[in-house]
C-alpha positions in Angstrom: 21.7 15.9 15.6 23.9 13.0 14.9 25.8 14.0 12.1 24.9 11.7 9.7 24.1 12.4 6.4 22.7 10.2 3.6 21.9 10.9 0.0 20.4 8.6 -2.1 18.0 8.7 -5.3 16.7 5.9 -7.6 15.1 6.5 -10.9 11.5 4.8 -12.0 10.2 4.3 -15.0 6.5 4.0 -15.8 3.7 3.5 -18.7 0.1 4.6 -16.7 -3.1 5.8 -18.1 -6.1 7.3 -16.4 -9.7 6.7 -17.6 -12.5 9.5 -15.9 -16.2 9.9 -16.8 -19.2 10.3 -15.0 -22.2 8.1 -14.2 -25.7 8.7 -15.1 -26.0 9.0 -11.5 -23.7 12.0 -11.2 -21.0 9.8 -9.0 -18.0 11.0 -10.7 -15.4 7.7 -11.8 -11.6 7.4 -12.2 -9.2 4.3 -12.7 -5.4 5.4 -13.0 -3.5 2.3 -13.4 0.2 0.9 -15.1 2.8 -0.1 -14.0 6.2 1.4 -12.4 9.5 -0.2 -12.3 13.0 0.5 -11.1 14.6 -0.6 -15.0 13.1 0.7 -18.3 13.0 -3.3 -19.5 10.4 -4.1 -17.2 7.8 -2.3 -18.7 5.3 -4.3 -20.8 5.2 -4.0 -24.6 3.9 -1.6 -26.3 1.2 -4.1 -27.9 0.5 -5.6 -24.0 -0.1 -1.5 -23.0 -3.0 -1.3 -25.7 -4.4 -4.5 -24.9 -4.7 -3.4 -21.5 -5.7 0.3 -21.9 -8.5 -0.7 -24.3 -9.8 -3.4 -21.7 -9.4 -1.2 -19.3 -11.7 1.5 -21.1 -14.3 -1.5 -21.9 -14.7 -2.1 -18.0 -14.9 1.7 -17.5 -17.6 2.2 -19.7 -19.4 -1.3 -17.6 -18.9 0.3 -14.0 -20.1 3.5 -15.5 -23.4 1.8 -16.2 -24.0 -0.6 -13.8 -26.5 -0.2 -11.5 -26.5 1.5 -8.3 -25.4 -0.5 -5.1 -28.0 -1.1 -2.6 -27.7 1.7 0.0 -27.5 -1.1 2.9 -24.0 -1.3 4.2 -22.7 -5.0 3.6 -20.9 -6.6 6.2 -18.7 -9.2 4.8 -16.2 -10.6 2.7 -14.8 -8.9 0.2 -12.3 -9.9 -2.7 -10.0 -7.7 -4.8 -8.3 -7.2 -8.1 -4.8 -7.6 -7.8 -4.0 -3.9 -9.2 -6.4 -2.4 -6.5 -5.5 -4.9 -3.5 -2.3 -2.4 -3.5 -4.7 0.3 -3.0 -6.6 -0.8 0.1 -2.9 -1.9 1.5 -1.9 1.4 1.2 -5.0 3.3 2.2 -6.3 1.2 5.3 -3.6 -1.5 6.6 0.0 0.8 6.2 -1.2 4.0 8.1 -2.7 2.4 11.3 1.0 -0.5 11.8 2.8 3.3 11.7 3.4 3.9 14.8 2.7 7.8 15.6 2.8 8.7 18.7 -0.4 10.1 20.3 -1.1 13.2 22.1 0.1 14.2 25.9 -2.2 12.9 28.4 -3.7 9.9 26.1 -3.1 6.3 27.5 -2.8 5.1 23.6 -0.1 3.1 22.5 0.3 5.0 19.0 -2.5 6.6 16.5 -4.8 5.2 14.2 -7.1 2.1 13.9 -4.6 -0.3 15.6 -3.6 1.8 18.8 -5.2 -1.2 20.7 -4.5 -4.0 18.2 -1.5 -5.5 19.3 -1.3 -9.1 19.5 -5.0 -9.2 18.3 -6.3 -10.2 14.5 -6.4 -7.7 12.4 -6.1 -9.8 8.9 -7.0 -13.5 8.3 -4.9 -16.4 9.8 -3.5 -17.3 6.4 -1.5 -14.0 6.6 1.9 -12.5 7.5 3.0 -9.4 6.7 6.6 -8.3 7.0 8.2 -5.1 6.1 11.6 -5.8 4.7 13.2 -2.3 2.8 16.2 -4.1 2.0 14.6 -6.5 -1.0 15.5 -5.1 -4.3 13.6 -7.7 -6.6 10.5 -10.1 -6.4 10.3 -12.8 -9.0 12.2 -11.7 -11.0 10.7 -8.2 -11.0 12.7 -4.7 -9.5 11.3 -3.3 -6.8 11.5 0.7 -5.8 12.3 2.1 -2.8 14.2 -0.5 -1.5 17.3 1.0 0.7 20.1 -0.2 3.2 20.0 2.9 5.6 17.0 4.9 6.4 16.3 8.8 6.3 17.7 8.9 9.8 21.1 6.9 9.3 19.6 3.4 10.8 20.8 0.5 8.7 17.4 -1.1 7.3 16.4 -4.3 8.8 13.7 -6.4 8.4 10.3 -6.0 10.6 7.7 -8.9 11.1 4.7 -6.9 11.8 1.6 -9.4 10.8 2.3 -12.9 11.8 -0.8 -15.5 11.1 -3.1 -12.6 11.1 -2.5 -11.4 14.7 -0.5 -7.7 14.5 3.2 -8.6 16.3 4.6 -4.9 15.4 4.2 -1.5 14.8 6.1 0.6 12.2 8.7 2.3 15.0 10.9 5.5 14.0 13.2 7.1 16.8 9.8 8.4 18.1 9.2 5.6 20.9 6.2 5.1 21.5 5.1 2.7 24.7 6.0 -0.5 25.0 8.5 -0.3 22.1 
């Protein structure tokens, strides 16, 4: 409605593989994992990709026979691999510091597990999270989807939304949302 108008495209470059099986159990298993990067260099040698595919198929074939957990839910602790630590980012912290606007009528500040969160802990202290689009590389590394305007023609700035654990910010399109 503004008038603005932005293309913009990158191209990525990756080298993945998927292992799937089944367990004796009948729980069906699937690891899909390698890497993506924003220059064809990046990618790991072709002698690094079969080290890691073959490991990768070694600790398949473990999980796929381990035993089965204990059906009491644990309540504690819990430490991740660094390939799936990007996964429970994704899944559990990114969609509830979007801030989608609720319903008519509701007295919620925005959707999802965090609508009453802010200013309280929601990671530990030893923790920040910020949101920064405009970064285009990390050690040394290419990252994708880094951009200087957004999809709706706002210059991309940086966004502080976990600051010693305590949530500061919510994700905020041109959809406000109260308090923001």
């Amino acid at each position: 409605t503004e008038g603005s108008t932005r293309r913009h495209g990158y191209s990525a470059y990756t080298a993945s593989y998927s292992v799937n099986g089944q367990a004796q159990d009948g729980m069906r298993l699937t690891r899909d994992t390698g890497p993506t990067t924003a220059v064809a260099s990046e990618l790991e040698s072709a002698e690094a990709f079969h080290k890691r595919a073959v490991n990768a198929v070694k600790a398949f074939e473990a999980l796929r026979n381990a035993p089965l957990a204990d059906a009491e839910d644990f309540h504690g602790p819990v430490l991740f691999s660094a390939t799936s630590s990007t996964g429970v980012i994704n899944r559990l912290f990114v969609p509830n510091v979007e801030a989608d606007r609720p319903g008519m009528g509701t007295t919620a500040r925005t959707n999802g597990a965090y609508q009453s969160s802010f200013k309280a802990k929601v990671l530990p202290e030893l923790l920040d999270v910020v949101d920064d689009p405009r970064i285009t590389s990390f050690k040394g590394r290419t990252l994708i989807g880094a951009y200087k305007v957004d999809d709706e023609g706002v210059p991309a700035q940086s966004v502080e939304l976990v600051n010693h654990g305590k949530l500061v910010n919510y994700l905020v399109g041109r959809t406000p949302v109260r308090d923001f």
